[in-house]
C-alpha positions in Angstrom: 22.1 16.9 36.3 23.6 15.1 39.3 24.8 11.7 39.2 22.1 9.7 41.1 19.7 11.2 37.7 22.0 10.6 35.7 22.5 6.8 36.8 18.8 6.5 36.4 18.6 7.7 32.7 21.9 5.0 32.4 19.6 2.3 33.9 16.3 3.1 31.7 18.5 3.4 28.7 20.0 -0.3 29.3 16.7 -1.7 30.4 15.3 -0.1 26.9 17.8 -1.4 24.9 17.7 -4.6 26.4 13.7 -5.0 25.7 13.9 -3.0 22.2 17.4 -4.2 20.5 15.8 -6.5 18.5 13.1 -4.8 17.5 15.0 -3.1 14.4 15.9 -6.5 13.2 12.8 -8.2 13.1 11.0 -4.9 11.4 13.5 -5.2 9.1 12.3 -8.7 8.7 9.1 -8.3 8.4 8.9 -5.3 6.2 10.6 -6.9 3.4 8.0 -10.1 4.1 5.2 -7.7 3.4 7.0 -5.7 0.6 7.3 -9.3 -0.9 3.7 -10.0 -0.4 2.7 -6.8 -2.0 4.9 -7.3 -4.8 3.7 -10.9 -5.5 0.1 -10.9 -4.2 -1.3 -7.8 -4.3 -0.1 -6.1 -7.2 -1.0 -8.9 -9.7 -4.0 -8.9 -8.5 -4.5 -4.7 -8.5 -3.1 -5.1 -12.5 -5.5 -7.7 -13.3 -8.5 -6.2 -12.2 -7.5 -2.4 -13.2 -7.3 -4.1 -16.5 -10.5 -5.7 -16.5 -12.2 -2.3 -15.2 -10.4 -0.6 -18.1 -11.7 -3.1 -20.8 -15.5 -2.8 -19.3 -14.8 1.1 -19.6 -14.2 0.8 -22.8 -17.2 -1.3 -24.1 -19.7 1.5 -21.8 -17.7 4.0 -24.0 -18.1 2.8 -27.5 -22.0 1.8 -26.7 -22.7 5.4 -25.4 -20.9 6.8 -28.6 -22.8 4.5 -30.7 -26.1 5.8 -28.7 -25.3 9.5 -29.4 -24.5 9.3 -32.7 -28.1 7.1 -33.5 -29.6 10.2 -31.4 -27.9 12.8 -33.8 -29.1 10.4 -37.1 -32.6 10.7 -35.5 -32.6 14.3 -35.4 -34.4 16.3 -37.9 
């Protein structure tokens, strides 16, 4: 490569670091805000209602059992 290209790689590298260096921090920054809101928003929230869908599950469950064995008692 000859030294005017490389010069220009040296310049585009500065002028990249000098828009992008702080970039990391403050993606650092605000990954751990969202990690924080996922942690105290959204998975409360996720466990609540997985626990309600679980529970109304359940009830569909024990009234189709209870229907299937009145269906087998009706049988001849």
């Amino acid at each position: 490569m000859t030294e005017q290209a490389s010069g220009r790689f040296e310049n585009v590298g500065r002028k990249l670091d000098e828009h992008f260096g702080g970039c990391s921090e403050r993606l650092e920054e605000d990954v751990k805000r969202v990690i924080t809101f996922l942690n105290e928003k959204v998975v409360p929230e996720v466990r609540e209602n997985s626990t309600r869908a679980l529970r109304i599950a359940a009830e569909q469950l024990a009234r189709l059992a209870d229907h299937l064995e009145r269906s087998r008692k009706a049988q001849p």
